[in-house]
Structures are given as structure tokens and as C-alpha cells.
N, C-alpha and C positions, 0 to 999 in steps of 0.2 A: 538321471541327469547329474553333471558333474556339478560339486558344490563351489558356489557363486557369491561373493561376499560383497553386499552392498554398503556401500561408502556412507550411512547415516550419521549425521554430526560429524562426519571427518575434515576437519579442515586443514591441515596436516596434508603437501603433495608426497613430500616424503614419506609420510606413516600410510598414505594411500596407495603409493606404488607399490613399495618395499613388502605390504602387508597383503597386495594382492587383488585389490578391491577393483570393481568395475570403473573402469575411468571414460566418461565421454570426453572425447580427445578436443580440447579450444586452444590447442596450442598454437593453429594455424591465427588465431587471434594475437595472443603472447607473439608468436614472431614478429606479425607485422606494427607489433605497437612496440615491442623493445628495440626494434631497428632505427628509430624515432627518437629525439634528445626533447621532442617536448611537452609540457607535463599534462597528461591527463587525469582528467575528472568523469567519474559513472555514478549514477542513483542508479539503484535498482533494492528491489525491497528486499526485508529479510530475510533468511532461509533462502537464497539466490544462489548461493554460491559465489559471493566476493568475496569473502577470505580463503576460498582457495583458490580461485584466482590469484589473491595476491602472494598466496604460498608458493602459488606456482611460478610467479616472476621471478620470487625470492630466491628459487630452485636455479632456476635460469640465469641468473645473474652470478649467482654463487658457482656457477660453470661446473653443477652436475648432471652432468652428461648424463649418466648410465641411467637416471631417474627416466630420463626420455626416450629411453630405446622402445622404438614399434611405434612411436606417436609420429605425428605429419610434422615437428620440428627437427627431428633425430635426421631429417632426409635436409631439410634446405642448411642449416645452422653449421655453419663451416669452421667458427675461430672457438667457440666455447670460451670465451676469455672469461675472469673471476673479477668481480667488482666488488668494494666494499656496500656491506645495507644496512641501513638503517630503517628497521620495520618497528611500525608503531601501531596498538589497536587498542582503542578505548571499550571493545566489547564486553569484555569481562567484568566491568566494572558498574557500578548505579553510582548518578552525579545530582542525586534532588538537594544537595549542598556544595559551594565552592572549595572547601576545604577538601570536599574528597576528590576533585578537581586537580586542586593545587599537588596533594598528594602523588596522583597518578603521574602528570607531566614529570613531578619531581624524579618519580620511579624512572621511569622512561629513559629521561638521561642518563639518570646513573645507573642504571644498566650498561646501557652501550659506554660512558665513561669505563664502566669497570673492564670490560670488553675489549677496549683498546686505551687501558693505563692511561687513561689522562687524569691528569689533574681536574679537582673541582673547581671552575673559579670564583664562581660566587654562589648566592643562593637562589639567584635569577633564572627562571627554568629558560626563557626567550633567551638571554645572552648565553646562556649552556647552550643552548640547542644550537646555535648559532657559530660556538665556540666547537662544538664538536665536529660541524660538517666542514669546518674548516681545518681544523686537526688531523680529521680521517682521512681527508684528500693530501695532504702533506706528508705523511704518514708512509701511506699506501702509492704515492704519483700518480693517484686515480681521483675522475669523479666519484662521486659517491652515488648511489642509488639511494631513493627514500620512497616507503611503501606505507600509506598513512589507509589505516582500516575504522571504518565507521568514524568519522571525523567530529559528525556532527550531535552524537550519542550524548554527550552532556549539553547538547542544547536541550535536546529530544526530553531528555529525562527532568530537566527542569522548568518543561513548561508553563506559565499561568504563576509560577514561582516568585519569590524574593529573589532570585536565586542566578534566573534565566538571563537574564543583563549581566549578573558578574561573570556569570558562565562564558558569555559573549566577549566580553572585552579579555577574562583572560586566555582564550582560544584566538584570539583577534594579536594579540600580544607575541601567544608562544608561537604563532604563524607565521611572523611578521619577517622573520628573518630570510625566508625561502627566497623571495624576493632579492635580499642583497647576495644573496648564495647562490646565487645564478649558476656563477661560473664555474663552482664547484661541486655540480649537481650534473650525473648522467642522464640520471632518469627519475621521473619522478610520478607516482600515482599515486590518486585519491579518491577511497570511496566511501559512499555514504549512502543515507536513506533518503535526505533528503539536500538540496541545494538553498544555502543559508547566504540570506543576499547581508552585507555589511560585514562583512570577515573578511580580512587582507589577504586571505590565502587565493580571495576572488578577485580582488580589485587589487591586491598590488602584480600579481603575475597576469601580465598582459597579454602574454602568450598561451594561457591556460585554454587548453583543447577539451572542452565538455561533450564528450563521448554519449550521453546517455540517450538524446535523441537522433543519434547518428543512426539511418539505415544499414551501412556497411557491418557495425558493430550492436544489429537486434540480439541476437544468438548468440551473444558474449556468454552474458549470463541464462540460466535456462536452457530447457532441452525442447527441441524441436521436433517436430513429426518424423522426420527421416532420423533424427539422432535415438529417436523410441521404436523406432522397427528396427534400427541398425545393432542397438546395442543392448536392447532388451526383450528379442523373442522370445528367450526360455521365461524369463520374468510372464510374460503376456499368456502365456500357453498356460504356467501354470495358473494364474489367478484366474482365466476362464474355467479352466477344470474346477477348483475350487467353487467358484461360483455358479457351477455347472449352467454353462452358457458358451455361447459362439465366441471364436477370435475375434470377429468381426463384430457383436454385439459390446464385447470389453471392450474391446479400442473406441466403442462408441460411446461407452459409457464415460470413460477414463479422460475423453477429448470435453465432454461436457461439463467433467470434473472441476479437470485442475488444468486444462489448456487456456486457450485466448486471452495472454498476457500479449501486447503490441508494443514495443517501445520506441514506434516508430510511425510513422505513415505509408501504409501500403509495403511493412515488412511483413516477414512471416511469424504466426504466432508461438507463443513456445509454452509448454509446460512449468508450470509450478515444480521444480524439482526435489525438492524438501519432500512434496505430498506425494508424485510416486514414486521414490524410494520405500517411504511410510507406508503405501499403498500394496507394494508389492512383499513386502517385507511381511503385513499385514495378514496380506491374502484377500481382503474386504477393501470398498471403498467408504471412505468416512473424513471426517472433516476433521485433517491432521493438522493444516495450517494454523485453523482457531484454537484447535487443544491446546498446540505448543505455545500462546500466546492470545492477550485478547487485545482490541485497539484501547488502551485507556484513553491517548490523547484526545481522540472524539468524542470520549464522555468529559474531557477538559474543555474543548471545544463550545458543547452545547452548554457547559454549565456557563461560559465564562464572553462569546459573543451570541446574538440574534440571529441564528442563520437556522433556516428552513432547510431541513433532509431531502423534502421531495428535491431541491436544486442540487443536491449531489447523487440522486440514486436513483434519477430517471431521464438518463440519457443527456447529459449535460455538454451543451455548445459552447465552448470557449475560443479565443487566441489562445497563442503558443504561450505568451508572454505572464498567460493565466494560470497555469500550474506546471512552466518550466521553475521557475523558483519563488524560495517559501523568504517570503519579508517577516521577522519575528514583529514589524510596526504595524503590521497592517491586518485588517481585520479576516484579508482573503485565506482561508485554511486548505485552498483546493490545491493548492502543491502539496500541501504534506498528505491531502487523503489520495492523492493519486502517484503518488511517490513512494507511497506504504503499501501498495499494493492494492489495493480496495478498489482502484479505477483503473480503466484503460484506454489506450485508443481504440473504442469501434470504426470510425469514419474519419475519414478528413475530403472538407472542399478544396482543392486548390487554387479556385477561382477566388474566394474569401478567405482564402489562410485560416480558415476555422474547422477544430476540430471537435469530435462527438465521443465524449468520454463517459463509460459504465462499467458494471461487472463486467469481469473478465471470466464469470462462471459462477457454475452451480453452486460451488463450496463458499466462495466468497459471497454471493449474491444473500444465502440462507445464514450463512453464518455470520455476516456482518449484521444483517435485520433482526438474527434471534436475539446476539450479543445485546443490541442499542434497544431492543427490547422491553428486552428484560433490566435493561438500568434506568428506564423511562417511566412502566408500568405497575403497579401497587396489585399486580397479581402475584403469588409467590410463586417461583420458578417451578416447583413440581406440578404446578395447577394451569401456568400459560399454555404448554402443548395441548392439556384441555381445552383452554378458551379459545384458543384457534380451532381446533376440529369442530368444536359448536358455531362459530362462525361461519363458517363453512358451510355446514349443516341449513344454518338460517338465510344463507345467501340462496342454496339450490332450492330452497325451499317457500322462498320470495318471502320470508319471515322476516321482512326490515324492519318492525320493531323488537323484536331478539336481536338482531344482527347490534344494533344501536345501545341496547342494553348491557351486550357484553362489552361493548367499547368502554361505555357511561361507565360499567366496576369498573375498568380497566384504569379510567384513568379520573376518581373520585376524587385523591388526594392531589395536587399539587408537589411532585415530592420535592423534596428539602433541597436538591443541589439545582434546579430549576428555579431562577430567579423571578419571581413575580412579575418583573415587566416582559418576562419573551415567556408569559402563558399561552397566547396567541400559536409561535413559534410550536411551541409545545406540543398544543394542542393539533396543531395540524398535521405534525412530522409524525405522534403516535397513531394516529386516526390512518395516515397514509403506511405505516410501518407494522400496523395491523390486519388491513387488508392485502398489503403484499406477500404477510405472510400464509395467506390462504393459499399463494398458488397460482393465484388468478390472473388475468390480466389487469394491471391497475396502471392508471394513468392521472399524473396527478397538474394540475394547470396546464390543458391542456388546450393548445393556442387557434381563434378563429379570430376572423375580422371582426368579429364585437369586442372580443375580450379573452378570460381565460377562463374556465371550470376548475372548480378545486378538486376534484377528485370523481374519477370515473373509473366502477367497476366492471369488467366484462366476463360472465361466464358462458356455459356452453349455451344456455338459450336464454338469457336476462342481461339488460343494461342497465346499471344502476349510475347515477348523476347524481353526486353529493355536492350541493353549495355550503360550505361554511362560513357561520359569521358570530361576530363576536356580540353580547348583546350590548355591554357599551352603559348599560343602566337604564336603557330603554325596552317598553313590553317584550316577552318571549314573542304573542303571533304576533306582532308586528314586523321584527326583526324575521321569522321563518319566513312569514307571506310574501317578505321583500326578497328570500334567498331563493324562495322559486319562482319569483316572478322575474329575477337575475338569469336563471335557466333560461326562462320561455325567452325573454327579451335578449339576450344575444345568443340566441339559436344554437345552442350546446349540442343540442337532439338531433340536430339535422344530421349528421352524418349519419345519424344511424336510423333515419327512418327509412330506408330502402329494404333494411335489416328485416329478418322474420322473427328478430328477439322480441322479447318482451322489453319494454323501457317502465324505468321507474325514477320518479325526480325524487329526490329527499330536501330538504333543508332544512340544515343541523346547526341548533347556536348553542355556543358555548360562555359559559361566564366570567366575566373584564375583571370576576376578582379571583380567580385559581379554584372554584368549585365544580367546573366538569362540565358536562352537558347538563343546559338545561331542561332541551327538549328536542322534539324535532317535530316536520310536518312533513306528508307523504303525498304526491300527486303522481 
């Protein structure tokens, strides 16, 4: 087989072309958005491929042709005209202080100042910025193109901070001018991970075209079922041989993997691209995503509001309006976990405009539960993978007092970035985050006309019905008697008494002052 040079970390269109590398061709995207004078906005998560996307605009704009010979723009793309750019990206950089903030804008400008001679004028990075789009258009008798990469990486990076307010107002500041620069502005894109509500860059450009839930534009970023049979057979052929296994078994593996990302309602789903390049490159499938990266901001998240795991990692109903964009005021964190990649569109009603947000996959599903974990649990990491196979073990085995016991080590201590008053929280997210990690089916508040159940295990031949409750400083059996008398009396069981499983009720209390389980009772 002729050798094949996968594009991993290149984000570079130019070092991509020139150098040879496998290209899935989105240019038919690039055309029909650079044809268009107005400015677009995409979320899409990391390892995406946005910055070459925006390379590739920059390619385009710059009116190098020869970069696009054999791509589907090389055919429609008639004038190739050359526009000035101004490309901007905060990636490279960590902002858990304003000063390295300050620093970078500063850079920024005076780059492109040095680039096109202009003079400094003051030490205002906002009035520079401002100062140069209006220069380069004069300059040059052109709009200017401006191409802003990861926009909102120094909010991202100073979450929970001293830090993340100043961060805001001076991103708010150096933004601020786009707006009076209208005129002098061809084109303009912006992306990010996530969509930051109280920035001018949103609210002063009234026109701003936010692309990320557009159906037309799902396939922007990511690869798609037809783009992975089209442009990576030999990739597929080999890693099944490798794997000594069917084509037909790999591509089913590989779709379980790293596919059903939705950036849309009733689009088509696309691959994690990052992960099979990794993948193929590899030769094995394995969890590249987490490698390269773990979620901190979720263990920011849990340390710093009360919000319960099971509502984000078990198939979670919202409006659009609920995790299209992330309010740094507000206590909702479901735009940034589903804008970081960790959730997806599975469903949408259109009759309630309400959508059904989960894993998008095996990789994330495993690796986001192992990661939150393990910063949850007071087992040590080389000893968890044990405490789950014994779980496991004691589940097939109707062993609910072992199964209860391994939870009880698991979570004896209270740890330190877990605030005493969301023990509760705590306590139910590890409880739920431990038995998902068996395998099993787990379902956790799970909704009948009485009420909810906290947590329901299903294996192959066993039901188990976990009620939790807190004891509050009242008797353990009084507080348990109550949690399976909660069972019986809003009919938890019923669904599954048709079932040839075996059923098992639990209720497990846990103690109001951060020491763990204190017991439990079994019916």
C-alpha cells in the first residue's frame, strides 16, 4: 500500500497540502460561507478541527489557489481575489491570570502592526485593534478579513477564578470595536468551545450568524460516515487486519467509538476526528480523546455549585435555550458540558422544542465516568479498576451487601474539594458513577406517576432498586424502613414485575455530616 500521511495536530492548510497529508475536502463549506459578508460564529469541541478550518479560510482569502487544486472549491471559485487577514488565536496560550491576558492581546496587535508598518498608538490593545482594521482597509482599498480562533479560551481557563470577571470585561473591551468596524470588515469568523453570553462580540454585532446549531453546517467540523468510507479505506482495511477482524466488525467498532456527535436535530452524526486519525495511526482503538486532555472544568464545576451528575449523564431533556449558550452568572453549566463535547443531541420532539442530550459514545461515555471517578473516590487509581470488577462480581452474584461495601471504602472520606453542604450531591453522583461504571444498565431518578427512584440497576437476570436518603440526624432503621417503604409506595417495581428477573429493593442512608454510608436494608 502506498504510504499515507495522516494529518494529526496539523492545523496548518498550507503545511497540510503542500506536505501531502490526507485532506477531507469541507471546502464546499468554506465556499459557501466566504461568499457571505456576514459574520459567523461555531462551537464545536476541541480536537474538531476549527483551526483548520480557519487556516483554510485564511488560505482562501489570501487567494492561494494552487493550495486547492482537486478540492470541490478549485471548480466553483472563479475571481480568487487576495484580501487582507487578520488571524487571531488564544490556543497556545493558559489565561488562569489577566496579565497573561493583557500580554497576549498586546502580542496580537503588534504582530499585525509590525506586518503592515503601522505605527503604535497607544497602549490600549481595544483602540489598536480598532486602529488597525481601520488602517489595513486604507492601506490595502480592501475590507479586511478577521479570523478569531478559540475566542473564549481565557474565560475557559479562568473559571471559578479571581481572575474570570477581569478576563470577561477585557475580552468584552478588545471586542468591542468589531462592531464600529463594520464597514471595514469583509468577513468575519469566530470560534470557540463554548458560546459566552455578556461579550460585545455577541451583543454588539446584531447580525452575527451562529452556525453551530445550524443543520446545513453539521459536517463542518468532523467526519462523517460517507467522508470515513470515502477517504479512509486503506486506513480501515489496515486496522482490521491489525486487529485481525472483519471490515465490517471495525467499522462497527470504530462507529461505537468515536461517532454520534449531532450538532443538530435530526443531522447526520459525525466522527470524533482527532480520535480516528489517533486510531488509525494507532492501529488499536483506545481512548485518545481523554489522553490528550482531561475535563478539569467539571471537577471546577462540582467543587464550586450543587448540581447532581445523574442530570447530566443520563439522558438529559432540555430547551434549546438550555445549553445553546453558557452565562458565566448563572449557576447552569450544561452549555459548557455539552459544548466540550461530553454531550450530545440523541433526540429532539419538535412538537415541544425539547431536546435529549447524552454520550455521544463509548469513549466519552467511559472516559468521562472513569476521569470524575477517580477525582470523586478515596480509592487509589491503580486499586479502582479492581473495585469495579468486584462490583460487578457482587452484583451477578446478588451479593448486595459486598456490592454496598465496596461503595461504603469508596467513598468513607468526604474529599477536601467537595464542600460539606452538597454531601448529598456527592454522595449520589459517586453511588450513580460507580455503578455505571460496571457496564450495566443503570438508571438513575427514574420517572413514574408517584414520583422518582434514585437509582435502578439492571443486569442480565437481577433488578436492583436503590432508594437514597440522607439520615438528617435521625435513627439509621428508621430513615432505611422509610426508603423502602418509598419503593413499595410509589410502585418503582411495577415495571418490572412482568420481568422473569429477580428484584431486589435496597435502602441506603448516608450521613448529613460527610462520613459515608451508614447502612443499608434489603427487601
Amino acid at each position: 500500500m502506498e504510504e499515507r500521511f495522516l494529518p494529526i495536530g496539523i492545523q496548518d492548510f498550507e503545511k497540510l497540502r503542500k506536505g501531502g497529508y490526507v485532506y477531507v475536502d469541507k471546502t464546499k463549506y468554506v465556499y459557501e460561507l466566504a461568499r457571505l459578508s456576514t459574520p459567523f460564529f461555531l462551537s464545536r469541541p476541541r480536537r474538531f478541527g476549527k483551526s483548520l478550518l480557519l487556516s483554510t479560510f485564511e488560505a482562501f482569502f489570501l487567494g492561494k489557489k494552487e493550495l486547492f487544486d482537486g478540492l470541490y472549491i478549485s471548480e466553483k471559485e472563479k475571481d480568487w481575489a487576495e484580501w487582507p487577514v487578520i488571524k487571531i488565536s488564544f490556543g497556545m496560550n493558559s489565561y488562569e491570570n489577566n496579565e497573561r491576558l493583557k500580554e497576549r492581546l498586546n502580542a496580537i496587535v503588534t504582530e499585525h502592526e509590525d506586518l503592515y508598518k503601522i505605527t503604535k498608538k497607544n497602549n490600549d490593545p481595544a483602540e489598536r485593534f480598532a486602529h488597525l482594521i481601520h488602517t489595513i482597509s486604507e492601506q490595502t482599498g480592501k475590507q479586511v478579513v478577521i479570523l478569531i480562533d478559540e475566542y473564549d479560551k481565557p474565560i475557559l481557563d479562568a473559571l471559578y477564578t479571581d481572575f474570570e470577571e477581569q478576563n470577561r470585561q477585557e475580552l468584552r473591551s478588545f471586542y468591542s470595536p468589531l462592531k464600529d468596524c463594520d464597514k471595514y470588515i469583509r468577513f468575519l469568523f469566530i470560534t470557540g468551545i463554548t458560546k459566552v453570553s455578556h461579550i460585545n462580540i455577541f451583543s454588539g454585532l446584531n447580525q452575527l450568524n451562529d452556525i453551530s446549531l445550524d443543520r446545513a453546517f453539521s459536517s463542518l467540523c468532523g467526519i462523517s460516515e460517507t467522508e470515513l468510507e470515502h477517504y479512509f479505506e486503506p486506513e480501515i482495511a489496515a486496522l482490521a487486519k491489525e486487529q485481525d477482524m472483519s471490515v465490517i466488525k471495525t467499522k462497527e467498532i470504530l462507529a461505537e467509538m468515536y461517532d454520534g456527535y449531532h450538532f443538530s436535530h435530526n443531522a447526520e452524526g459525525v466522527y470524533n476526528p482527532f480520535c480516528l486519525l489517533k486510531c488509525f495511526d494507532a492501529k488499536r482503538f483506545g481512548s485518545f480523546w481523554f489522553e490528550s486532555g482531561t475535563p478539569s472544568f467539571l471537577v471546577k464545576t462540582l467543587q464550586n455549585q450543587p448540581i447532581f451528575l445523574a442530570n447530566l449523564i443520563n439522558g438529559r431533556k432540555v430547551k434549546e435555550d438550555q445549553f445553546k449558550n453558557y452565562d458565566p452568572d448563572s449557576k447552569n453549566m450544561l452549555p459548557v458540558v455539552y459544548q466540550s463535547g461530553y454531550l450530545t443531541i440523541k433526540d429532539y420532539n419538535p412538537e415541544r422544542n425539547v431536546y435529549t442530550l447524552d454520550f455521544p459514545n463509548r469513549e466519552i461515555k467511559d472516559g468521562f465516568l472513569n476521569v470524575l471517578l477517580k477525582k470523586f473516590v478515596t480509592v487509589p487509581d491503580d486499586d479502582l479498576g479492581l473495585a469495579i470488577d468486584n462490583l460487578c462480581d457482587a452484583l451477578e452474584s446478588h451479593n448486595i451487601n459486598q456490592a454496598l461495601s465496596i461503595i461504603k471504602s469508596a467513598i468513607a472520606d468526604l474529599p477536601t474539594i467537595v464542600k460539606k453542604d452538597m454531601c448529598e450531591n456527592y454522595y449520589e453522583s459517586v453511588t450513580h458513577l460507580m455503578f455505571r461504571m460496571t457496564g450495566y444498565n443503570v438508571v438513575s431518578e427514574l420517572q413514574n406517576v408517584a414520583g422518582r427512584s434514585d437509582v435502578i440497576v439492571t443486569t442480565k437476570d437481577s433488578v436492583f432498586i436503590f432508594e437514597l436518603k440522607m439520615d438528617k440526624g435521625q435513627d439509621f432503621e428508621k430513615v432505611a424502613e422509610s426508603a423502602l417503604t418509598q419503593i413499595d409506595a410509589n410502585g418503582y417495581s411495577e415495571r418490572f414485575v412482568a420481568s422473569e428477573k429477580q428484584m431486589f429493593k435496597v435502602g441506603v442512608v448516608f450521613s448529613s455530616d460527610g462520613k459515608g454510608i451508614v447502612g443499608w436494608k434489603i427487601k
